[in-house]
PDB file with SEQRES, HELIX, SHEET and CRYST1 records, atoms N, CA, C and O in Angstrom:
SEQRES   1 A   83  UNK UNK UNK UNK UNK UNK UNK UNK UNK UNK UNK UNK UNK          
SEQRES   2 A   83  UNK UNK UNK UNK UNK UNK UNK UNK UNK UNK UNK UNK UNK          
SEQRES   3 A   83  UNK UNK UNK UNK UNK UNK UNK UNK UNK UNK UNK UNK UNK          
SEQRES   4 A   83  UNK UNK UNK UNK UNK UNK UNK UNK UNK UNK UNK UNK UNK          
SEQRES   5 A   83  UNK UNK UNK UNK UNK UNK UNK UNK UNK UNK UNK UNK UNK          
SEQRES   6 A   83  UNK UNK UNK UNK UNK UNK UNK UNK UNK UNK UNK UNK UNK          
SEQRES   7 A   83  UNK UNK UNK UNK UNK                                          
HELIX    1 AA1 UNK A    5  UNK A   10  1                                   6    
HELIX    2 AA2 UNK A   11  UNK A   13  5                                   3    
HELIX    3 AA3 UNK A   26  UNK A   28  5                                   3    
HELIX    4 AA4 UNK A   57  UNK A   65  1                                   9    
HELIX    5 AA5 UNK A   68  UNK A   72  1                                   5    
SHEET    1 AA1 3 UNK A  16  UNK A  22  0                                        
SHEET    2 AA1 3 UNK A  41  UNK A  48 -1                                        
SHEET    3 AA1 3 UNK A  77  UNK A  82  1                                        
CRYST1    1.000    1.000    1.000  90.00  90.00  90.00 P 1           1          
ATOM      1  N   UNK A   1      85.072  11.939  72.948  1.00  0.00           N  
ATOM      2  CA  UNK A   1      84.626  11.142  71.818  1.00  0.00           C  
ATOM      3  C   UNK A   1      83.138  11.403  71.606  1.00  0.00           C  
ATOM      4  O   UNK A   1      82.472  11.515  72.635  1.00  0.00           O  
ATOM      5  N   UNK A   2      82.574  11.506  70.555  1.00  0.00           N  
ATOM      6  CA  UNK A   2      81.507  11.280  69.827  1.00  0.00           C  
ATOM      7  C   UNK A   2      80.436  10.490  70.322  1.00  0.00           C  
ATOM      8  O   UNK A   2      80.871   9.344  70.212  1.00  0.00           O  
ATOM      9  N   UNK A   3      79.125  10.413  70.874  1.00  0.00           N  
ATOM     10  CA  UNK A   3      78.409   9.476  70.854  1.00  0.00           C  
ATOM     11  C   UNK A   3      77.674   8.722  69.971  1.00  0.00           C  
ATOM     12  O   UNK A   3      76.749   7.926  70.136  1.00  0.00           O  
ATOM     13  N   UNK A   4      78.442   9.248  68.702  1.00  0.00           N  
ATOM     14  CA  UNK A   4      77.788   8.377  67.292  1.00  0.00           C  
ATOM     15  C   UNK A   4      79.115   7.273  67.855  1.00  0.00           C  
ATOM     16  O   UNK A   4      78.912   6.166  68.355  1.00  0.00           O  
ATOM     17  N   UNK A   5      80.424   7.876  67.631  1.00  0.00           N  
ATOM     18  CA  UNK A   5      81.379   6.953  67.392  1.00  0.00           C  
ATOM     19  C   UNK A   5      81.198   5.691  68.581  1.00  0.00           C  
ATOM     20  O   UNK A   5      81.181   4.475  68.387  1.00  0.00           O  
ATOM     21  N   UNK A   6      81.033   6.686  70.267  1.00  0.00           N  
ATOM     22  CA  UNK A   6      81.071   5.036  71.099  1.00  0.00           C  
ATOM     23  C   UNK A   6      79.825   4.572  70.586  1.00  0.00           C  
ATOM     24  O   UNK A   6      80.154   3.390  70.675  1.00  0.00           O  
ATOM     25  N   UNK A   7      78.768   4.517  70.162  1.00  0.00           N  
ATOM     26  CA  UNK A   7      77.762   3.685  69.730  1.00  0.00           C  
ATOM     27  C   UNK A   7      78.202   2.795  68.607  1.00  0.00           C  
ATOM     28  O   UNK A   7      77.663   1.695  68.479  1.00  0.00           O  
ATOM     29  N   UNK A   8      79.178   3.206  67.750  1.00  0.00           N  
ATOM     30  CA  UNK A   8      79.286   2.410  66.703  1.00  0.00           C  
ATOM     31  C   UNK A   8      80.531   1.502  66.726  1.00  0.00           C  
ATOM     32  O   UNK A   8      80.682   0.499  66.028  1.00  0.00           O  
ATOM     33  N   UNK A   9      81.462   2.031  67.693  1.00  0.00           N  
ATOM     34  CA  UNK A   9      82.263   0.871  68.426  1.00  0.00           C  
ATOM     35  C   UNK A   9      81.654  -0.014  69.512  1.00  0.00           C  
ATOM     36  O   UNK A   9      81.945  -1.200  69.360  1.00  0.00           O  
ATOM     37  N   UNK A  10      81.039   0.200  70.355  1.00  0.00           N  
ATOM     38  CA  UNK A  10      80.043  -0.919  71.110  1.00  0.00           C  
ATOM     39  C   UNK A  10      79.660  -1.498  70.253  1.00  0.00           C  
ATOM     40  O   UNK A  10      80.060  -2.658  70.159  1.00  0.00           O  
ATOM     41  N   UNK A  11      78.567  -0.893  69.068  1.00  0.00           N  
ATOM     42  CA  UNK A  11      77.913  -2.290  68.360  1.00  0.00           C  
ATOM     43  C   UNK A  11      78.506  -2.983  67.762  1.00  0.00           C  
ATOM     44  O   UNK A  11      78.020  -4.023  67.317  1.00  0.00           O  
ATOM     45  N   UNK A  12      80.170  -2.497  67.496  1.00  0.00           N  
ATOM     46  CA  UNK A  12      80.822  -3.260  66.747  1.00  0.00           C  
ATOM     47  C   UNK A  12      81.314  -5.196  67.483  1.00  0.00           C  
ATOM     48  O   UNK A  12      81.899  -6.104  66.892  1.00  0.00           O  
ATOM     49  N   UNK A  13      80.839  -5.160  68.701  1.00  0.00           N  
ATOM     50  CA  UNK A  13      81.211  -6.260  69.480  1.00  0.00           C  
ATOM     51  C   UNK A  13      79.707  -7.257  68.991  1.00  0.00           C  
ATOM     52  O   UNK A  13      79.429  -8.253  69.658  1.00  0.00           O  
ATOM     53  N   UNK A  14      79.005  -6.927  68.022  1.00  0.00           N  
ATOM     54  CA  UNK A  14      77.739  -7.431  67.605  1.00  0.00           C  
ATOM     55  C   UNK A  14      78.444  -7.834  65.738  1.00  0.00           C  
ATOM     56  O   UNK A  14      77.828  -8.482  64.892  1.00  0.00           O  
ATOM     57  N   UNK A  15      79.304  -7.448  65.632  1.00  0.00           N  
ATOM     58  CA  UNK A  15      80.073  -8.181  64.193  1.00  0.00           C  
ATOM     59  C   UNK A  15      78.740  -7.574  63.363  1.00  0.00           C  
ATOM     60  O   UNK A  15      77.996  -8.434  62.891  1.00  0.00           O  
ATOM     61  N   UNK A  16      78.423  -6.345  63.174  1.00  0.00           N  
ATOM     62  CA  UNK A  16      77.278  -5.795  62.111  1.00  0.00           C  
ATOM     63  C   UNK A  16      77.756  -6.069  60.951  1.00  0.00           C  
ATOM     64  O   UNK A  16      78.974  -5.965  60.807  1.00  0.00           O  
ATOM     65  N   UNK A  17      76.814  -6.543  59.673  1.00  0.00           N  
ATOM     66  CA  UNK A  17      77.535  -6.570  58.400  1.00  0.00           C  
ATOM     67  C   UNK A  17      77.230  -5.331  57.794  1.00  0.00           C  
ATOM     68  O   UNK A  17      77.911  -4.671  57.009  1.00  0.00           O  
ATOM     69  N   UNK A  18      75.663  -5.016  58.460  1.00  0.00           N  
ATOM     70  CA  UNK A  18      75.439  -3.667  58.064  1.00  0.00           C  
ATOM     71  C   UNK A  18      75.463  -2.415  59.411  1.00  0.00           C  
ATOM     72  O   UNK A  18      75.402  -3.019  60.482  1.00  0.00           O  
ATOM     73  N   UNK A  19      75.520  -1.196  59.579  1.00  0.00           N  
ATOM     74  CA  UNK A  19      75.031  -0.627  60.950  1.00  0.00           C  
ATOM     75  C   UNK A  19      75.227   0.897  59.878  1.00  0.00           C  
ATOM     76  O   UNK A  19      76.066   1.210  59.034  1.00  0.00           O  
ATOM     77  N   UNK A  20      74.153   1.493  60.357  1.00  0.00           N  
ATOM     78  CA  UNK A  20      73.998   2.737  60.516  1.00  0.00           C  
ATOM     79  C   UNK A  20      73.910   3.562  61.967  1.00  0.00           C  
ATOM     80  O   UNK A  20      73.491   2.782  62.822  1.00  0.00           O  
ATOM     81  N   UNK A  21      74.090   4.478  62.348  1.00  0.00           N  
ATOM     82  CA  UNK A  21      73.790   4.982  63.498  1.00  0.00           C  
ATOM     83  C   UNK A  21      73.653   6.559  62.581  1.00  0.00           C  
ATOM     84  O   UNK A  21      74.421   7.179  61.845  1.00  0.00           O  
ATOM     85  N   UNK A  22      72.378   6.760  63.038  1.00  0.00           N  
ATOM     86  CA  UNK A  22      71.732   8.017  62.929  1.00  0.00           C  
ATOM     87  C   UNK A  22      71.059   8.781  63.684  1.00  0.00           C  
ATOM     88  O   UNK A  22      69.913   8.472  64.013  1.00  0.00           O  
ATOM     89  N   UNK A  23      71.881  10.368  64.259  1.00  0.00           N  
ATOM     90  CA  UNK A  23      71.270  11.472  65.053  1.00  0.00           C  
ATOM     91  C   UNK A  23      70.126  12.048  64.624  1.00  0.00           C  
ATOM     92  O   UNK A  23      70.247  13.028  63.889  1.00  0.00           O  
ATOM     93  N   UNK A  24      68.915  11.627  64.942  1.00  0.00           N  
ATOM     94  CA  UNK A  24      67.440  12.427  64.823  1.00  0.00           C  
ATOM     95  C   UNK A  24      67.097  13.027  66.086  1.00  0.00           C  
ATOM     96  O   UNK A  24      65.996  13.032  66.637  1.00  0.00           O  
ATOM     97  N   UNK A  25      68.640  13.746  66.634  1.00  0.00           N  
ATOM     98  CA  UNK A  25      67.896  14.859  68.325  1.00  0.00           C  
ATOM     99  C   UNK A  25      67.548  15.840  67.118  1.00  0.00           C  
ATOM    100  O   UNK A  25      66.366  16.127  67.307  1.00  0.00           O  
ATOM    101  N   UNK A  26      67.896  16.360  66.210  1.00  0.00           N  
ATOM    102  CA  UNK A  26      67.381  18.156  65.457  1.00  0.00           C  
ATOM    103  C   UNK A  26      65.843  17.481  65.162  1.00  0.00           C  
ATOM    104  O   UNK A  26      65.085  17.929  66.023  1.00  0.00           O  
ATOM    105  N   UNK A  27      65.275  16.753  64.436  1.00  0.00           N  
ATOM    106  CA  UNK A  27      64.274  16.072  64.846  1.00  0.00           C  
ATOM    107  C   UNK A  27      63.226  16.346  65.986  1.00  0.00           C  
ATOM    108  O   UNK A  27      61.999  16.330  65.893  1.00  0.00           O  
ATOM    109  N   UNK A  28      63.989  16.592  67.054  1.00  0.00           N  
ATOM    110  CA  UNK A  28      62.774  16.592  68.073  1.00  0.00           C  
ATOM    111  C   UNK A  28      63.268  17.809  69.126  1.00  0.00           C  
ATOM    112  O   UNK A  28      62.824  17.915  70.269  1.00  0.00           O  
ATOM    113  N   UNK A  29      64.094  18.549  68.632  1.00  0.00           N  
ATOM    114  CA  UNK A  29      64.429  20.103  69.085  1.00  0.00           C  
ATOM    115  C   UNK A  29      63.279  20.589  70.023  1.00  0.00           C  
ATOM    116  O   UNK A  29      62.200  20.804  69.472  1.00  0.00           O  
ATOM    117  N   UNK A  30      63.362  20.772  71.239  1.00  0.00           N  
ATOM    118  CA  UNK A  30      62.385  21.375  71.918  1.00  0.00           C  
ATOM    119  C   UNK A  30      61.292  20.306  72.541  1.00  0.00           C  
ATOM    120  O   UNK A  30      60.476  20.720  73.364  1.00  0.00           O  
ATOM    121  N   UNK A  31      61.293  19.295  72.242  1.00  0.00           N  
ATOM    122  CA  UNK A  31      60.328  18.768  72.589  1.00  0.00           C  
ATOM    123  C   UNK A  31      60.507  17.831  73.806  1.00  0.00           C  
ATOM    124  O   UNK A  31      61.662  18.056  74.165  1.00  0.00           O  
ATOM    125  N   UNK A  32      59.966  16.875  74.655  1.00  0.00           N  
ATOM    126  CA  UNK A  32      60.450  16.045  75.994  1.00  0.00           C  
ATOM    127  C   UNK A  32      61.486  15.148  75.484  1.00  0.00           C  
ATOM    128  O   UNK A  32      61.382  14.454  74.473  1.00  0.00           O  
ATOM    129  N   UNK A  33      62.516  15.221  76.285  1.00  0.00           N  
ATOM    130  CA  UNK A  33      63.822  14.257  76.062  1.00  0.00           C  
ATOM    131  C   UNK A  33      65.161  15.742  75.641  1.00  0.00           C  
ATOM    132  O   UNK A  33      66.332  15.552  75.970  1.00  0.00           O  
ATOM    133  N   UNK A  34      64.917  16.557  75.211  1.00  0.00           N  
ATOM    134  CA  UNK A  34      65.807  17.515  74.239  1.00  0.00           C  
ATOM    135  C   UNK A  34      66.275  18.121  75.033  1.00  0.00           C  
ATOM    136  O   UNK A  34      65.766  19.189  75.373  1.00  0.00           O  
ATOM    137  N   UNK A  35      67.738  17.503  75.765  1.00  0.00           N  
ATOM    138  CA  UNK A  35      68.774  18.249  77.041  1.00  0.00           C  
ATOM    139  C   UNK A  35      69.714  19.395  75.899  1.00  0.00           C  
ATOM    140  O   UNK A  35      70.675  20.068  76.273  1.00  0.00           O  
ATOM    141  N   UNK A  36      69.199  19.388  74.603  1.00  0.00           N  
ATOM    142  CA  UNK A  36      70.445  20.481  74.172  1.00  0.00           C  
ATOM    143  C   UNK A  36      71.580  20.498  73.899  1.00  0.00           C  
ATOM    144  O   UNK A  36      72.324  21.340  73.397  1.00  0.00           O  
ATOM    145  N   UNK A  37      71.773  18.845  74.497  1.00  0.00           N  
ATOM    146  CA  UNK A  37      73.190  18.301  73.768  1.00  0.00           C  
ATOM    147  C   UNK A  37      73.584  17.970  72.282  1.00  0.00           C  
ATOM    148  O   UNK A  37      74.723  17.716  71.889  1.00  0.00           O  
ATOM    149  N   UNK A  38      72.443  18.018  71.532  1.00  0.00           N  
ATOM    150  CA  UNK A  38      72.283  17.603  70.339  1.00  0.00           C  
ATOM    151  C   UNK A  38      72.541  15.802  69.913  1.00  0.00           C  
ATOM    152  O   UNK A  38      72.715  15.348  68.781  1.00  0.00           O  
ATOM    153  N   UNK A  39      72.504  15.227  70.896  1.00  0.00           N  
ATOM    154  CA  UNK A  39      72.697  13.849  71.083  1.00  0.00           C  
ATOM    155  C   UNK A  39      71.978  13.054  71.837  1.00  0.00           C  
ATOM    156  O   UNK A  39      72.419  12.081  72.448  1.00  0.00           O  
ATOM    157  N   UNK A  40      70.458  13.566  71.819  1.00  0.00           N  
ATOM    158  CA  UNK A  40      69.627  12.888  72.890  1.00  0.00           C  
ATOM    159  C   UNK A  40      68.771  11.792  71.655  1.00  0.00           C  
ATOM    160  O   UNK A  40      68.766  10.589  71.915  1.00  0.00           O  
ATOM    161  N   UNK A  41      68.351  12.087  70.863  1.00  0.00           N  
ATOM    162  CA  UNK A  41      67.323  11.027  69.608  1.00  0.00           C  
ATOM    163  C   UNK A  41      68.421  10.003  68.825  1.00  0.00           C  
ATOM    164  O   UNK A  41      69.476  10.558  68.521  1.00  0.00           O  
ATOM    165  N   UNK A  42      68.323   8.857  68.535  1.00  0.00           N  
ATOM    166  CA  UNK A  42      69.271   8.006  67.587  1.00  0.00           C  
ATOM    167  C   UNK A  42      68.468   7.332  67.277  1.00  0.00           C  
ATOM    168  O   UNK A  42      67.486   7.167  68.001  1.00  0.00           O  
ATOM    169  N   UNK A  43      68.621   6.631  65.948  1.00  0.00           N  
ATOM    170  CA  UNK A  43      68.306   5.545  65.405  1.00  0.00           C  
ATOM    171  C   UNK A  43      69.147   4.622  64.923  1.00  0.00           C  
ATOM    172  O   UNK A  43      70.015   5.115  64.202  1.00  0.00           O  
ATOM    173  N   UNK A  44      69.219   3.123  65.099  1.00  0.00           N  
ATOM    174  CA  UNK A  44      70.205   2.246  64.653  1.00  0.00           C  
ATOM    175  C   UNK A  44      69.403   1.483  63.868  1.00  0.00           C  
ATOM    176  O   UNK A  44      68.232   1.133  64.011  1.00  0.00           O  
ATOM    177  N   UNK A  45      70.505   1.198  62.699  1.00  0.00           N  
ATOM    178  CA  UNK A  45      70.009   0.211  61.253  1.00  0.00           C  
ATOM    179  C   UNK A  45      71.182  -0.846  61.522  1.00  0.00           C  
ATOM    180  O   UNK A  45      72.373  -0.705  61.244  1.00  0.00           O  
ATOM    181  N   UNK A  46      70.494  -2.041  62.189  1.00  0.00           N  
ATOM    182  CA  UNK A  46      71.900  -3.209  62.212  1.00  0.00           C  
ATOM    183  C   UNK A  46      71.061  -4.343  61.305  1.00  0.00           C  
ATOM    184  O   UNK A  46      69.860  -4.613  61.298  1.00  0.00           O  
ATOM    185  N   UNK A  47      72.270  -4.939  60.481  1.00  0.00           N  
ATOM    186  CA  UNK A  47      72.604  -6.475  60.541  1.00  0.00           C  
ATOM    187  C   UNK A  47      73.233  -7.134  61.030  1.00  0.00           C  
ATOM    188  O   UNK A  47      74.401  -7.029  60.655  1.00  0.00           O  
ATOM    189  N   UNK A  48      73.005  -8.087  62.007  1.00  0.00           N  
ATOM    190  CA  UNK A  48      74.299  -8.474  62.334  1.00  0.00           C  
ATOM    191  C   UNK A  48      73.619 -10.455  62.425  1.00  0.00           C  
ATOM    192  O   UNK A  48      72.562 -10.913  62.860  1.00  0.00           O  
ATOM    193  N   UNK A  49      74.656 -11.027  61.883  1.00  0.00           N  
ATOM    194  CA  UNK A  49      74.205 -12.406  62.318  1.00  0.00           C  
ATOM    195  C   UNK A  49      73.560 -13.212  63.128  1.00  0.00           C  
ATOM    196  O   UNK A  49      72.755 -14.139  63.036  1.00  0.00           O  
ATOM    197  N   UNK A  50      74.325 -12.402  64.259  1.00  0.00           N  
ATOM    198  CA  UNK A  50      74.282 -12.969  65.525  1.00  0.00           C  
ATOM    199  C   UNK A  50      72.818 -12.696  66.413  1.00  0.00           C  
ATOM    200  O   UNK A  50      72.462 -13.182  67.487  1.00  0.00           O  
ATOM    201  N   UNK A  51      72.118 -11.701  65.491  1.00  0.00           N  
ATOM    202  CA  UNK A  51      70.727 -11.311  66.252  1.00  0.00           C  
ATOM    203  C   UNK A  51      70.117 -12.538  65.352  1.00  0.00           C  
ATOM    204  O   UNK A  51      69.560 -13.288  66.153  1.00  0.00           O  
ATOM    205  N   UNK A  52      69.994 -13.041  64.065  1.00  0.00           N  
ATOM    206  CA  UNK A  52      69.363 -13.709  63.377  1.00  0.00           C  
ATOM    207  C   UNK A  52      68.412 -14.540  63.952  1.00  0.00           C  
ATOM    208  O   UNK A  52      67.355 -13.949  63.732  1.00  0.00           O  
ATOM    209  N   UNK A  53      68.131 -15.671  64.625  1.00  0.00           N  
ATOM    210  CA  UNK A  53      67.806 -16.572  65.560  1.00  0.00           C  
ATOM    211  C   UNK A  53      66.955 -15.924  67.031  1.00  0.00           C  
ATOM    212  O   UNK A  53      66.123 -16.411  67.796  1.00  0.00           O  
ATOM    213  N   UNK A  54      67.595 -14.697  66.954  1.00  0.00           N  
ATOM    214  CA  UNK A  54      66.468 -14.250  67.974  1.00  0.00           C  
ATOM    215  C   UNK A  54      65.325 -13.521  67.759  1.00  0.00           C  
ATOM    216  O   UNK A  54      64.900 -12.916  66.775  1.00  0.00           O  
ATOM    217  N   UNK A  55      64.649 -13.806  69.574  1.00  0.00           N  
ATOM    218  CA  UNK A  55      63.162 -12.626  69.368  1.00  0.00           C  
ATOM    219  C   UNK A  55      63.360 -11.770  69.264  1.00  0.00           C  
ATOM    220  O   UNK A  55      64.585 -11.696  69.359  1.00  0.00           O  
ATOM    221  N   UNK A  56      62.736 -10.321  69.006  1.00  0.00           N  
ATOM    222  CA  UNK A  56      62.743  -9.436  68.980  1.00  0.00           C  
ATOM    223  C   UNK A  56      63.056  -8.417  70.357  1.00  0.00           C  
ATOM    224  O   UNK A  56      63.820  -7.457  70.467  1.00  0.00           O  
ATOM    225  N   UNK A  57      62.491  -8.808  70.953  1.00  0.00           N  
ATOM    226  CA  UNK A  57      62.906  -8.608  72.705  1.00  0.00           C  
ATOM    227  C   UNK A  57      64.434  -9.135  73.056  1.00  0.00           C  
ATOM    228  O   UNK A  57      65.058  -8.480  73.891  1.00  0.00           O  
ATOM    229  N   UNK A  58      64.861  -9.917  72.650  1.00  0.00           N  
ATOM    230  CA  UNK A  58      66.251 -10.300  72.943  1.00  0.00           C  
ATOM    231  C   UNK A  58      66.897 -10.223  71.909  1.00  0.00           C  
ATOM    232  O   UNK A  58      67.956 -10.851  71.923  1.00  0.00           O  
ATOM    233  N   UNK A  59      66.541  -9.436  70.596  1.00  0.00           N  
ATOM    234  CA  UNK A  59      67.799  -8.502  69.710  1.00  0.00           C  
ATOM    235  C   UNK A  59      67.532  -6.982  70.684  1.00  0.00           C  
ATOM    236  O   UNK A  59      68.527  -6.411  71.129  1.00  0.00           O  
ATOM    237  N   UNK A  60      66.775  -6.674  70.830  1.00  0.00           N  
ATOM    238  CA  UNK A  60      66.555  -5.235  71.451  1.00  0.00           C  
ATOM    239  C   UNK A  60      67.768  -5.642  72.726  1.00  0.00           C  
ATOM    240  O   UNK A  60      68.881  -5.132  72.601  1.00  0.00           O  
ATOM    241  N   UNK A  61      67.546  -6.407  73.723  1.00  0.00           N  
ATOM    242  CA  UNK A  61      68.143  -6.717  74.838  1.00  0.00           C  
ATOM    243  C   UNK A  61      69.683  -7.148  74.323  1.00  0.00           C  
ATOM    244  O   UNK A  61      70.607  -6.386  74.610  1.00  0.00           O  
ATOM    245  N   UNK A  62      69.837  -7.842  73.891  1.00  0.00           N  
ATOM    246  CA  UNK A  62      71.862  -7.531  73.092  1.00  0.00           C  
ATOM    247  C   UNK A  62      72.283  -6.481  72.792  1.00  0.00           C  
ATOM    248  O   UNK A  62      73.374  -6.122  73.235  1.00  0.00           O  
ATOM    249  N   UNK A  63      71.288  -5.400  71.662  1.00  0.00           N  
ATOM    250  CA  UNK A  63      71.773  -4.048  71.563  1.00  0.00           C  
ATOM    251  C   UNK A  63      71.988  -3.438  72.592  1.00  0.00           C  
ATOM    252  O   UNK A  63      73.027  -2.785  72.503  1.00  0.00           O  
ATOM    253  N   UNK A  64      71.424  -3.333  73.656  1.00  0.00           N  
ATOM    254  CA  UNK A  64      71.053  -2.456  74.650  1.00  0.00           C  
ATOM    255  C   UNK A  64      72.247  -2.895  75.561  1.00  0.00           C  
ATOM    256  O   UNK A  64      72.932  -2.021  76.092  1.00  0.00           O  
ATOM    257  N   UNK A  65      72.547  -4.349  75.781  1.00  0.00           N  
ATOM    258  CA  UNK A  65      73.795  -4.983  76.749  1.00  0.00           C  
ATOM    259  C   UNK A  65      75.148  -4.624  75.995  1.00  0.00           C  
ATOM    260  O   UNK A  65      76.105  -4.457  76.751  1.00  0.00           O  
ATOM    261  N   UNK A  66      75.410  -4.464  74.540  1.00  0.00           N  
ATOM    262  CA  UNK A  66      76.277  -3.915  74.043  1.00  0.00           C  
ATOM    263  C   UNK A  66      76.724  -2.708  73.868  1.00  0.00           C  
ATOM    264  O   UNK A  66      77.844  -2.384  73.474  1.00  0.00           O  
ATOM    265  N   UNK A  67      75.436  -1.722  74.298  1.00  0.00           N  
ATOM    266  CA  UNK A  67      75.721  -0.456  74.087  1.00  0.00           C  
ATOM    267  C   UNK A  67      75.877   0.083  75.662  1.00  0.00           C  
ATOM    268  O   UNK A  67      76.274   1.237  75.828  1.00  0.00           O  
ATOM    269  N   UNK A  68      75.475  -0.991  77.142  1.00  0.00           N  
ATOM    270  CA  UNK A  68      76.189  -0.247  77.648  1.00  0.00           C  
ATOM    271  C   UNK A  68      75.103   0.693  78.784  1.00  0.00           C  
ATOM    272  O   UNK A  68      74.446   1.655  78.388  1.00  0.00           O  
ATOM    273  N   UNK A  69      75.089   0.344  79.797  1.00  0.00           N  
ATOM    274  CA  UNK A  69      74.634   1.312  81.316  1.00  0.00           C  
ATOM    275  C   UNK A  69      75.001   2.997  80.761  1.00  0.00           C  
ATOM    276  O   UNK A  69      74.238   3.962  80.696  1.00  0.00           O  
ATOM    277  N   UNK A  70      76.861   2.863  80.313  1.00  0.00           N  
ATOM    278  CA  UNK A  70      76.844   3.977  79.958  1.00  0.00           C  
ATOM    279  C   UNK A  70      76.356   4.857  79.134  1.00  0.00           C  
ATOM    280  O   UNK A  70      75.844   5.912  79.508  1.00  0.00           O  
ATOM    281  N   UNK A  71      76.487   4.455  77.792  1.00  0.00           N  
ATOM    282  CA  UNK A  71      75.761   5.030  76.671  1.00  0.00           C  
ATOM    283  C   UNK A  71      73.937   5.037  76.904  1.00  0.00           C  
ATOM    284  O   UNK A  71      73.204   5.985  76.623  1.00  0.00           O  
ATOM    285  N   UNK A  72      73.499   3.693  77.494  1.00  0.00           N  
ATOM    286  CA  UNK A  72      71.963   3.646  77.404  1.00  0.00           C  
ATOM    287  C   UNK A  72      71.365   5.185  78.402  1.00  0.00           C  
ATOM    288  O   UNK A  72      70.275   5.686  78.126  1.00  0.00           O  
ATOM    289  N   UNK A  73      72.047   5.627  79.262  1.00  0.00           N  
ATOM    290  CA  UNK A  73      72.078   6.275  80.509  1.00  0.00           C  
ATOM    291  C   UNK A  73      72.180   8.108  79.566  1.00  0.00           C  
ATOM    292  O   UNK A  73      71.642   9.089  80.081  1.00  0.00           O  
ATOM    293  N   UNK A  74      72.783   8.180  78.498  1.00  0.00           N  
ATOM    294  CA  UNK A  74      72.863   8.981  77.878  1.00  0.00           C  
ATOM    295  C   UNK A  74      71.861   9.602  76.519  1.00  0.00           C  
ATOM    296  O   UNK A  74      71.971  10.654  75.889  1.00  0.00           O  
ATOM    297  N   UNK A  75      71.042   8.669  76.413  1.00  0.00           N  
ATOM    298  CA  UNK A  75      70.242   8.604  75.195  1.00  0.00           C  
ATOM    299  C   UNK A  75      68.745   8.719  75.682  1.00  0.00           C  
ATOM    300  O   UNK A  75      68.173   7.930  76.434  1.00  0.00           O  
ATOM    301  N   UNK A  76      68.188   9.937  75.062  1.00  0.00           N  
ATOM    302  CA  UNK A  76      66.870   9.903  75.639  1.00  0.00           C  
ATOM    303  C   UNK A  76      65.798   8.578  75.073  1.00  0.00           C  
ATOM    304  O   UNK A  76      65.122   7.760  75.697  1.00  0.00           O  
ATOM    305  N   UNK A  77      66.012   8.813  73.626  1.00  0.00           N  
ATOM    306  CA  UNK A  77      65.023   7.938  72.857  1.00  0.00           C  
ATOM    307  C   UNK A  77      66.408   6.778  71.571  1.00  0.00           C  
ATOM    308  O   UNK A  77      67.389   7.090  70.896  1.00  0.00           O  
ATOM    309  N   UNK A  78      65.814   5.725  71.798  1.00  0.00           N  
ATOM    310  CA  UNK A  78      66.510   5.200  70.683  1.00  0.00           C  
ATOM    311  C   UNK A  78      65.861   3.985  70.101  1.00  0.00           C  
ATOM    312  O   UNK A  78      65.624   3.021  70.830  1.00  0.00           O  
ATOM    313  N   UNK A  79      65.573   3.977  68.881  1.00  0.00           N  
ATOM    314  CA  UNK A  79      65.006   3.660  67.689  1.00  0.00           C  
ATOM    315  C   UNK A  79      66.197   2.173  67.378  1.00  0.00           C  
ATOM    316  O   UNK A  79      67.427   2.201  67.332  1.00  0.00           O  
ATOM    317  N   UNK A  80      65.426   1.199  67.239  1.00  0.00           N  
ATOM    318  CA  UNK A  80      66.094  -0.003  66.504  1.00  0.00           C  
ATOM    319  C   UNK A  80      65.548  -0.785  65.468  1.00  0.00           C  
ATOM    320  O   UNK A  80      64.583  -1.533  65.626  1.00  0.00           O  
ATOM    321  N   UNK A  81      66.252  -0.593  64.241  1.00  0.00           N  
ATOM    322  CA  UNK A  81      65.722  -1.058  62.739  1.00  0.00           C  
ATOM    323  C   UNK A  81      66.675  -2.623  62.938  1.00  0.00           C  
ATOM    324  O   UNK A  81      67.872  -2.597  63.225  1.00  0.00           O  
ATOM    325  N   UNK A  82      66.292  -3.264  62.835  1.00  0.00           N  
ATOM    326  CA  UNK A  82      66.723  -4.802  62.865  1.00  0.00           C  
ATOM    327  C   UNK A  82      66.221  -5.405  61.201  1.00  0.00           C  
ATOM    328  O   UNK A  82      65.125  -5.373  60.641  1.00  0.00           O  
ATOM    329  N   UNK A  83      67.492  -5.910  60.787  1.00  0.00           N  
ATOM    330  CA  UNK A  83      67.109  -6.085  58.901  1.00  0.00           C  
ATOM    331  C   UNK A  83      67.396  -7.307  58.960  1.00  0.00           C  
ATOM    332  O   UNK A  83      67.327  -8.007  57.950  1.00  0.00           O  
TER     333      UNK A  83                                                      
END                                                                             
């Protein structure tokens, strides 16, 4: 499977109204973090309700518990747009 797709089924346990998940590893081709997998840079665009009410440190910390030891363990850099 895809590491767009498990990212966008994990966040789906966050009920997003909106989510983007976007690969920016070609972005940073060559540079520290770039294993060549073509899946090391992401950026996520969520809405989701359920972050609404929180800090910013603990929407970062839900994404991060939803996405997972596994997936986090796989991602060099990842970018979070919170709307």
């Amino acid at each position: 499977m895809a590491l767009e797709t498990e990212i966008r089924d994990a966040l789906g346990s966050l009920a997003p109204q909106h989510l983007e998940v976007k690969n920016e590893s070609a972005l940073h081709a060559g540079h520290a973090g770039d294993d060549g997998s073509g899946e090391s840079h992401w950026r996520i665009v969520i809405k989701a309700p359920g972050l609404d009410d929180m800090s910013r440190i603990a929407r970062h910390r839900a994404i991060h518990a939803a996405l997972g030891p596994d997936i986090i363990g796989r991602i060099h850099a990842l970018a979070i747009d919170i709307q």
